[in-house]
N, C-alpha and C positions, 0 to 999 in steps of 0.2 A: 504494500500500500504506500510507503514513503516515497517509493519508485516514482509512483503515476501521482499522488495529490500532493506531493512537494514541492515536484515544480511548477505545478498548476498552480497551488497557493504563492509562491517567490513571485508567479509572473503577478497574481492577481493581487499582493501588496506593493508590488514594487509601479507597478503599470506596464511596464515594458516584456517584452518576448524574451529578450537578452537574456536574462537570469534563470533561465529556463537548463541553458546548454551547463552555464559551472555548477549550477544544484543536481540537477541531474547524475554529471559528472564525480561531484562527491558521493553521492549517495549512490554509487555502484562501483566507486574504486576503494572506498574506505573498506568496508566486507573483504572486497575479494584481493586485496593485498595486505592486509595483516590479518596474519592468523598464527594461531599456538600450534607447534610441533604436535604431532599426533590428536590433531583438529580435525583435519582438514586433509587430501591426499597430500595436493601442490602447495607448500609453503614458500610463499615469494617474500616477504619480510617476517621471519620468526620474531613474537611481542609475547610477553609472559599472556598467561591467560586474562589477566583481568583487563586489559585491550580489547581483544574482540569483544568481551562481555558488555563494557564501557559503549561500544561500538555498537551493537545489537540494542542494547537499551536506547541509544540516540537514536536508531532507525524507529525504534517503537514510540518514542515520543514525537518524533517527527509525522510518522502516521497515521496518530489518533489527532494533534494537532493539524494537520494539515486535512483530514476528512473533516472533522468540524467547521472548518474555515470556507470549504470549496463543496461540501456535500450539506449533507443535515447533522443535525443532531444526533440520529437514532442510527446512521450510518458510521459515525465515531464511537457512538456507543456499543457497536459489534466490532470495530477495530479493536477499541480498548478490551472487549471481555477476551477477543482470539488474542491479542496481546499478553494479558495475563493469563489465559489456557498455556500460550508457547513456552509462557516462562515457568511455570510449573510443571508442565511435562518433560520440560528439561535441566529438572531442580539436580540428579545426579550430575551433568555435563557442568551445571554453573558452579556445583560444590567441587569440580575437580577444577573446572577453569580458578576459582579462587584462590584455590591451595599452590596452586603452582608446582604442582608434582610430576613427574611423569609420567606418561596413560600407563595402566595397569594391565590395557590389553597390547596383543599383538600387533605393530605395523604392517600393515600390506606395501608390500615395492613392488610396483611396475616394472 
């Protein structure tokens, strides 16, 4: 959802189209270049875990913020519940991203 009502919302506080391409742009390079050693297959910048977590939370306030802003109300308010469902189903993944331990499982190498 930050994907698509982010920059929707950038263009529709800023006025302009412009902001559209660097919003966009953050919000689909941050994810997919930091991530924790045994995250992720491809690690292109290794960040202790509490990064991407940091990272994932910004994307989730961005798009409960940004559906409120550009859609309705009751359409942020199912952003925000799948938001806090995401985060609870991945309450093991967050307690290891915090710890900063190493996974406990196997790496798969390509």
């Amino acid at each position: 959802m930050a994907w698509i009502a982010g920059p929707w919302a950038a263009t529709g506080l800023t006025d302009t189209w412009l902001t559209t391409i660097p919003v966009l742009a953050i919000l689909v390079v941050l994810p997919g270049v930091f991530s924790t050693t045994g995250d992720k297959r491809h690690v292109v910048v290794a960040v202790s875990g509490r990064i991407p977590l940091l990272i994932e939370l910004i994307l989730a306030i961005v798009a409960i913020y940004s559906v409120f802003l550009v859609w309705t109300y009751i359409g942020g308010a199912v952003v925000a519940v799948v938001s806090l469902v995401m985060f609870i189903s991945g309450a093991s993944r967050t307690g290891w991203l915090i710890s900063n331990e190493p996974p406990d499982w196997p790496l798969q190498s390509k």
